[in-house]
N, C-alpha and C positions, 0 to 999 in steps of 0.2 A: 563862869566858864572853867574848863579843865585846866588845870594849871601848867600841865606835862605839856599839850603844844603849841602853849606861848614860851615854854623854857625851849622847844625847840627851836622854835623861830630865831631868838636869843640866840642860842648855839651856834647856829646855823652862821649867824650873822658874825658873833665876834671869833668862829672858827672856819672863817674863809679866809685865811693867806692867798696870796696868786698863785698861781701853778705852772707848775711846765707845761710847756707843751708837749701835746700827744701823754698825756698823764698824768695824774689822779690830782685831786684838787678839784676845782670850779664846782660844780653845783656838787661834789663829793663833801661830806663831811670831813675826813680821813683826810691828809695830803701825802706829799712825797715827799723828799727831799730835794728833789731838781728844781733849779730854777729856767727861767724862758731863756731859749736858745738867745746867747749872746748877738746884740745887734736888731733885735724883736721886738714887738712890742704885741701886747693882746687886749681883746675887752672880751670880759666874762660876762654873759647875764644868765640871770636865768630865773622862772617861776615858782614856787614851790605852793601848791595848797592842799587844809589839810580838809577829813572827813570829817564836818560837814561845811564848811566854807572859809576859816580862819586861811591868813595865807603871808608870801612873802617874797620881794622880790628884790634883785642885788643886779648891778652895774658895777663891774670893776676894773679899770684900765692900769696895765702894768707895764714895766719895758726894764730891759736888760740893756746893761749900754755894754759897749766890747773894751770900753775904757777901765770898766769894773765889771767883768765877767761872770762873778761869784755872786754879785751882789742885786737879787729885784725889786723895785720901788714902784708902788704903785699907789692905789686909793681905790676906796670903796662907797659909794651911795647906795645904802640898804631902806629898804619901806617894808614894816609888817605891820600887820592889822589885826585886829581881833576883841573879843569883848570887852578886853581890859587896856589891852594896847594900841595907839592906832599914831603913831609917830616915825618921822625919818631919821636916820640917823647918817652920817658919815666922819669919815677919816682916814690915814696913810696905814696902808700897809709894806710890810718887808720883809723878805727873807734872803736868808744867807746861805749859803753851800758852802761847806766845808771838807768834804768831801764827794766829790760824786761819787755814783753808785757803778760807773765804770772801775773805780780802784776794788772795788767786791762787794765793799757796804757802803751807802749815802749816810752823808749825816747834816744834817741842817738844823737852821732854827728859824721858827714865821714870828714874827709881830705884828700886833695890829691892833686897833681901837675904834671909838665909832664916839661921836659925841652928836647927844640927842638935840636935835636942830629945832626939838620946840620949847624945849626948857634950859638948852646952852650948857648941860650939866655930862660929863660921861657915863653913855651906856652901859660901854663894853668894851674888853679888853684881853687880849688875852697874848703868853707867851707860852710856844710848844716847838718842845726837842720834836723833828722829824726823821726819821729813819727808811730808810730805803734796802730790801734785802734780795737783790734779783736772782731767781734760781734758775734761772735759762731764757735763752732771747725773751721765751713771750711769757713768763706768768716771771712776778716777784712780788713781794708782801711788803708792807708798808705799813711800820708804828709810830705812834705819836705818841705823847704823854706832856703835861705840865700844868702852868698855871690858868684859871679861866675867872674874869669878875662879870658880874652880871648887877647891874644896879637894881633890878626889880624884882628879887628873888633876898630872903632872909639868907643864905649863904651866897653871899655875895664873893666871895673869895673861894674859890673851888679845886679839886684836882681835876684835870681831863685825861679819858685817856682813848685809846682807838686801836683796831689793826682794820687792813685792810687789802684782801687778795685782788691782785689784778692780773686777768689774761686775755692776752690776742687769740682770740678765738677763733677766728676766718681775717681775711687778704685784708678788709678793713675794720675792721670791729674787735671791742674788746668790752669781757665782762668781768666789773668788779662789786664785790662783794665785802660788807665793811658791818664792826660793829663797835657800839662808841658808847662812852660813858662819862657821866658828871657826882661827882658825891657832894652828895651825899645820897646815894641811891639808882640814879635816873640811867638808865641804860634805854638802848635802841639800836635798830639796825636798819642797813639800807641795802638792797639790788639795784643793779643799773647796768646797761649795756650805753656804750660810746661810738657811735660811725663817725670816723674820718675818711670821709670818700676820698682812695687814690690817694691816702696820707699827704693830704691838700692842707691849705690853710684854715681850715672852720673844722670844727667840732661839732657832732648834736647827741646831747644827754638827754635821756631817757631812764626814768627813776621812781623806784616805789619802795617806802620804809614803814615802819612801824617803832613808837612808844611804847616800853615795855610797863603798862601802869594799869589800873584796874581800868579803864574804860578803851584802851590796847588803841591807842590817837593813830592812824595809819596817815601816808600824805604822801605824793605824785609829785616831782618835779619835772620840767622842761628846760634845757638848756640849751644856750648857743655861744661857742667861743670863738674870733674871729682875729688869727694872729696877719699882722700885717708888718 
């Protein structure tokens, strides 16, 4: 098999932090800086498979308490498959706000790990500065960059890095656009339009990327987030 989208899968997996809501995160690569509206709580899922059948999918429940405002604690249960891979993994994820993106620039940091639940060994891990840069109500950009370890790959200890534009495009919906990277090499990019009917409590992602490698691994996500 292609090596490039089991490392996505991978990616995918140990660069899910929670997200805010109504904003970038869950089945994005990219996140934001915000964290879940204080007092929330959410569960992320969502499908990802790639061309011709490899695939992946994530359950993640998070909650922001209003005792610690700044602060999201959640966990993650990920499953990917594939010719080489075919194991679950889970673990705690968090992120912190440091500053919201209402003071003019967000600035955060996600944590989070996954230990593989058939060999008791970790997977994945990873910590990343998040950046939030809003340039009016509806479109603002979002950087990432930091550390990423990946147990099934010879660079196991890696850089990440990411931007990614997001905008309110119509009354509910929003299109973001993102492109991300691993070194030693491995870049990629993803489209995706988000409908929050009525800026309601559920979320549906809708998503199409591409590996940028010689065999160009392209792959379809489905999501649904449902803050309660």
């Amino acid at each position: 098999m292609n090596r490039f989208p089991c490392l996505l899968l991978l990616l995918a997996a140990t660069l899910a932090p929670t997200s805010g809501a109504r904003a970038a995160g869950g089945a994005h690569i990219v996140d934001d800086s915000e964290v879940e509206t204080p007092g929330t709580c959410h569960l992320e899922t969502w499908i990802t498979r790639f061309v011709p059948g490899d695939g992946y999918l994530n359950l993640g429940p998070a909650c922001t308490s209003t005792l610690m405002p700044r602060i999201e604690m959640g966990a993650t249960y990920q499953h990917y498959w594939d010719q080489v891979i075919n194991a679950p993994l889970l673990g705690p994820t968090f992120k912190f706000n440091f500053f919201p993106e209402s003071t003019g620039v967000g600035l955060g940091l996600g944590l989070n790990a996954g230990m593989n639940l058939t060999t008791g060994t970790v997977g994945i891990a990873s910590l990343i500065m998040l950046v939030t840069i809003p340039l009016d109500e509806r479109v603002k950009i979002n950087v990432n960059g930091g550390w990423n370890y990946l147990s099934n790959f010879p660079s196991q200890n890696s850089a990440f890095y990411g931007i990614q534009v997001e905008s309110k495009v119509a009354w509910d919906v929003s299109l973001m656009l993102e492109y991300f990277g691993r070194e030693p090499g491995i870049t990629g990019a993803q489209i995706g339009l988000r409908y929050t009917p009525n800026d309601s409590w559920f979320d549906f992602d809708f998503l199409a990327g591409n590996i940028f490698d010689g065999t160009s691994a392209k792959f379809f996500t489905v999501g649904v987030t449902v803050r309660f």
